[in-house]
N, C-alpha and C positions, 0 to 999 in steps of 0.2 A: 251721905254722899250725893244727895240726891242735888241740892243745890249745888255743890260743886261741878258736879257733872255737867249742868247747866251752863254754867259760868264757861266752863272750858268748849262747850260746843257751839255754842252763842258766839265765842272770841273769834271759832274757825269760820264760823257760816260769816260775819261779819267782814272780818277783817278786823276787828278791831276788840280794844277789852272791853268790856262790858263799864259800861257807867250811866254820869248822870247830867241833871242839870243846873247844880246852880242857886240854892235855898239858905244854909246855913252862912253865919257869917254876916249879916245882912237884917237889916229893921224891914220888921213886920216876918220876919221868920220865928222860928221855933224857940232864937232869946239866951240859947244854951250852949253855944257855938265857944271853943277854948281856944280854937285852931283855925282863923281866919285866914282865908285867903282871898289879895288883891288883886282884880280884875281888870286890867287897862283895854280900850279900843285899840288896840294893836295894827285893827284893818282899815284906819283911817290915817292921813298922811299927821295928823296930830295927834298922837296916840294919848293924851293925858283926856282929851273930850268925853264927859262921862254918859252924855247922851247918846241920841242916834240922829247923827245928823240929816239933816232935810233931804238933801241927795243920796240917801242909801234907799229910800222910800222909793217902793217902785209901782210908780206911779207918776201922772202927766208924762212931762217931761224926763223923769228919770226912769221913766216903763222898760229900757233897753242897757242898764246899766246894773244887774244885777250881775254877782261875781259867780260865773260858772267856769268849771277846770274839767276837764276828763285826765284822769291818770289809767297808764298801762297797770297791767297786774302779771306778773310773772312769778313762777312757782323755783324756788332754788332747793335741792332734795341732798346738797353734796355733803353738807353735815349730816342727814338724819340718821340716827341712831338706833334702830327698833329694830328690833333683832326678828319681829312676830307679823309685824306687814308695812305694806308699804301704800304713800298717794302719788298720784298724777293728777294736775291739774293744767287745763287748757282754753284757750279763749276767754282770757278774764278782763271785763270791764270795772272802771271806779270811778264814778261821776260826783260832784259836788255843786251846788247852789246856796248861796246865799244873797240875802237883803232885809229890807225890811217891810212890817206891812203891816194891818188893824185888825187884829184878834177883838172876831166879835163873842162874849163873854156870853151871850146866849146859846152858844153853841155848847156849851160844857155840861156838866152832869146836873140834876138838880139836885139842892143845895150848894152848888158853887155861881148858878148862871147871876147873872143882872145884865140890866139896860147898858152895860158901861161898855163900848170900845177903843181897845188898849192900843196903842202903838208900841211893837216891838220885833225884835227882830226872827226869822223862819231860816231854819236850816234843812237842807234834803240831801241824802246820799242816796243813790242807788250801785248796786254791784252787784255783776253776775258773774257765773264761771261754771267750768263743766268738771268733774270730779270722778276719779275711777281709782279704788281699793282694790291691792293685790298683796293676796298671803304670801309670806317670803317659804310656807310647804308646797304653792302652788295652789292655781285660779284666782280669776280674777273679776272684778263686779263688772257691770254694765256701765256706762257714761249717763252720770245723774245731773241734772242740768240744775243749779243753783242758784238763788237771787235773794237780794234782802234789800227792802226800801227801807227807808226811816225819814221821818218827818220828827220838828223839835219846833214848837215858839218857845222863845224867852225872852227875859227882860233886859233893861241895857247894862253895861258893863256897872254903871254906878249902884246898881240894884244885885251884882255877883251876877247878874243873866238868868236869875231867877226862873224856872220854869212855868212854864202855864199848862204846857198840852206835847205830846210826844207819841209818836204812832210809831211802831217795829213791824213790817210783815216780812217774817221769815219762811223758806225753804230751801233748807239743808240736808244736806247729808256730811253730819260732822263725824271725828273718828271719837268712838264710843268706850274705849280703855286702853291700856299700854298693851296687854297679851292679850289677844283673840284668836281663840282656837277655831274659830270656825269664821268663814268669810264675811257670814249673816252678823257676826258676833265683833265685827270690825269697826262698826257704822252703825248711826243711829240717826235716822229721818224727824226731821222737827218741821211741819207744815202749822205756823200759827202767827196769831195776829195780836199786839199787845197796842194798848192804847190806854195811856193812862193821865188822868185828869189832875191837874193840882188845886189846891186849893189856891183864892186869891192871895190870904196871907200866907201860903206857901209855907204850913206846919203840917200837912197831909198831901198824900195824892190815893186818887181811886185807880186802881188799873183795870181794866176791861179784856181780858183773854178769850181770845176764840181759837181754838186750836182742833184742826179736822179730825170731823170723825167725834167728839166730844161737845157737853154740853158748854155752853157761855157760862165762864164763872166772872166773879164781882169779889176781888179784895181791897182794902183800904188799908197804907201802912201809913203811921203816924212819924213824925219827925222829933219828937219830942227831945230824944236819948243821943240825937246825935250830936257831935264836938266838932264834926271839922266842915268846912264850907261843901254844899251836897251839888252834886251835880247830875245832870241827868245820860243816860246811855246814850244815848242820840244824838248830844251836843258836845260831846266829849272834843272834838280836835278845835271846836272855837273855841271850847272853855280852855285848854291847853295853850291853844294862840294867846290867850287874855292876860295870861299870867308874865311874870318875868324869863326873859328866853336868853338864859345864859349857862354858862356850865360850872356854875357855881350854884345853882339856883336848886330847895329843897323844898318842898313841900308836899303833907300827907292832906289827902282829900276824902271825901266821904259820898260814895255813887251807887245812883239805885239804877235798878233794875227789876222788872217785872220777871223778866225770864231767868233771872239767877236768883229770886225768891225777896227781893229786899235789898237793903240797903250793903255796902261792901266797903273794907277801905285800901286806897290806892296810895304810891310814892309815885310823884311825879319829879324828879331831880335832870337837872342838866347834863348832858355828856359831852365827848369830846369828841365823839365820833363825824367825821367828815365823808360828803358824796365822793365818790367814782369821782376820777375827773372825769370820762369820759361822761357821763350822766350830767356833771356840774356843767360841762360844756354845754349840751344840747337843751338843759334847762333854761339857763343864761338867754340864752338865742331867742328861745319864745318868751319868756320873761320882757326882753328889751323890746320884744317886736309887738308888745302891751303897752310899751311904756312904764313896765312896773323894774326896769332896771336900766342903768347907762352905763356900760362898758367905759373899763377905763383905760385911757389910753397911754402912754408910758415910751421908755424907751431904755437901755441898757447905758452902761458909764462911755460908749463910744458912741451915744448917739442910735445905734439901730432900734428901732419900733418891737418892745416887745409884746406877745400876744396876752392878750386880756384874760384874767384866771377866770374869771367867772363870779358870780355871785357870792357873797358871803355866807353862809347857813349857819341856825346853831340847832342840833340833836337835843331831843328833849325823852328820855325812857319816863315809859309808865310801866310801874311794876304792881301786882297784885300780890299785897300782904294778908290776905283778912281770912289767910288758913291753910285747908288742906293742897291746893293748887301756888302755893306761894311761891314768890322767883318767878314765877313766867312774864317776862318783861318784851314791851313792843318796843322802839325806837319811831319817832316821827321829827322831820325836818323841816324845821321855817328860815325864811327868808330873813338873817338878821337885821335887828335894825339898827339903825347906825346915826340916823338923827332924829329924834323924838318929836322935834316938830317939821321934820321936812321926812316922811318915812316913806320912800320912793317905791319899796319893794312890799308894806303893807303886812311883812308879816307873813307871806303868802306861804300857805303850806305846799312843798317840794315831793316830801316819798315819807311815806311808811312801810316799816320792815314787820314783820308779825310771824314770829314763832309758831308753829302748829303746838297743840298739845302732844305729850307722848314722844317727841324728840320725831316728828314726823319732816321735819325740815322748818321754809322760811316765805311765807307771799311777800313779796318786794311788791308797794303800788311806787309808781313815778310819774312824776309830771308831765303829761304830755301835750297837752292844748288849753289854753290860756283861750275860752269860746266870747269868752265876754268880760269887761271888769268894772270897778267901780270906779263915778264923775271923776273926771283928774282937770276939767276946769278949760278941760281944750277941746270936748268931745271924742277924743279916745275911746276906745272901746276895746 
């Protein structure tokens, strides 16, 4: 149980399911892949481009063009189910960065380092939030203040986004089993830092765990054995972006993690699930005031001006098959795209909905500031 437990605490502190980045599937990987999955540049206005184009590179002239988003985080408790305790969560932040940049290969562990510097692309999340456990017998914890950075390079969509290097520093305080008889017994504190190395031909990665209060350990798991394209924890909502965004759309993936022990397998399939209008509204708004959307103008069969719906989305569930925690499925919404070589809206990820474990409720993240985006050719921002 011990890795499962993992998996499910990791999902809370994060926000998100545990995954990966990006290796099988792909030349110069592990070669044994059954279950490929196709990766398109989605966050370019030509989505078919298998590289990384000049303007995503942040640097000279494109130093101020990186895509950065802040999404709200709201805690929704109205389904939760749990008959043995209860969460409150308050003041939640969800930030995103992306671009691209030059992984210098010295940096890495030895036996992976050389002279070579790569061009590829850096992904960062950060999220905090504040957290308090109450027994439905009575009392209740203190306010545990939570945060989890993660860092990801990887390679370009034409390479599956292959990983290279991927940093986790978490502290949490996730809910620890379904029945806890006792307050202590509700929650369990995870203060560690995972960092894990890939190999160049990306058939291994080394992770590097430091976890407080305990020694530095060093594992290395191999890739050999896996079937379906691997992805890493950290890269998880661009590898999701890269994929087909439709509600038709099926595919089983294969994602590591250091803090859920190894490698795991996911369903990542399309839904039909649509925003709030209300939410779809106020998205739209910042969306268009990017330029990453143009409201469309219209009018009814007498001629009156009717109001613009909003942006198109399509829901994409990740569900985690790979055992004792199966079924626990997140929802994430991108920005459909609608013309493959003119892709105005890029794909942009809108909200993720995330299940607590134990039927504890739901974190809603949503889109709320569009801080910076990528070249559109007019100097936008």
């Amino acid at each position: 149980m011990k890795k499962f437990f993992k998996i499910s605490a990791v999902a809370a502190a994060v926000g998100m399911a545990v995954t990966l980045a990006g290796c099988g599937g792909c030349s110069g990987c592990s070669g044994n892949t059954a279950n490929s999955t196709v990766t398109n540049s989605n966050w370019y206005t030509g989505t078919s481009y298998k590289g990384i184009q000049p303007s995503f590179i942040a640097e000279g002239e494109f130093e101020n063009y990186k895509e950065r988003i802040s999404y709200s985080v709201n805690f929704d408790g109205s389904a939760a189910k749990n008959n043995s305790y209860s969460v409150e969560y308050k003041d939640g932040k969800y930030s995103t960065e992306f671009y691209a940049t030059r992984y210098d290969w010295q940096s890495s562990l030895d036996g992976y380092k050389s002279e070579k510097t790569e061009l590829v692309y850096y992904y960062k999340t950060e999220f905090s939030i504040s957290v308090r456990y109450s027994l439905k017998s009575g009392g209740e914890s203190e306010w545990f203040d939570d945060s989890v950075i993660t860092e990801s390079y990887f390679r370009a969509a034409g390479n599956n986004l292959q990983p290279i290097f991927s940093r986790q520093q978490i502290k949490s305080t996730s809910p620890n089993k379904n029945k806890a008889k006792t307050l202590e017994d509700a929650y369990k504190r995870i203060d560690a830092v995972y960092e894990n190395y890939y190999s160049p031909d990306c058939k291994e990665v080394t992770s590097v765990t430091k976890e407080a209060g305990k020694d530095e350990t060093t594992d290395t798991y191999s890739f050999k054995k896996v079937k379906n394209t691997l992805f890493d924890n950290s890269s998880l909502y661009i590898a999701v972006r890269s994929m087909k965004l439709n509600s038709g759309y099926s595919q089983t993936v294969s994602l590591f993690s250091a803090a859920a022990g190894g490698v795991s397998s996911y369903l990542v399939s399309g839904s039909t699930a649509a925003l709030e209008s209300g939410e779809r509204k106020e998205i739209s708004s910042e969306l268009a005031g990017k330029g990453l959307y143009v409201p469309k103008n219209s009018t009814d069969e007498n001629g009156n001006p009717v109001e613009d719906a909003g942006i198109n989305s399509v829901a994409m569930n990740i569900n985690y098959t790979g055992g004792v925690l199966s079924g626990t499925t997140q929802t994430v919404w991108y920005a459909a795209i609608e013309n493959t070589d003119n892709n105005v809206s890029r794909a942009t990820m809108l909200k993720i909905s995330i299940p607590l474990s134990y039927n504890l409720g739901t974190l809603n993240y949503t889109l709320k500031e569009v801080e910076s985006t990528l070249w559109t050719g007019d100097n936008r921002k």
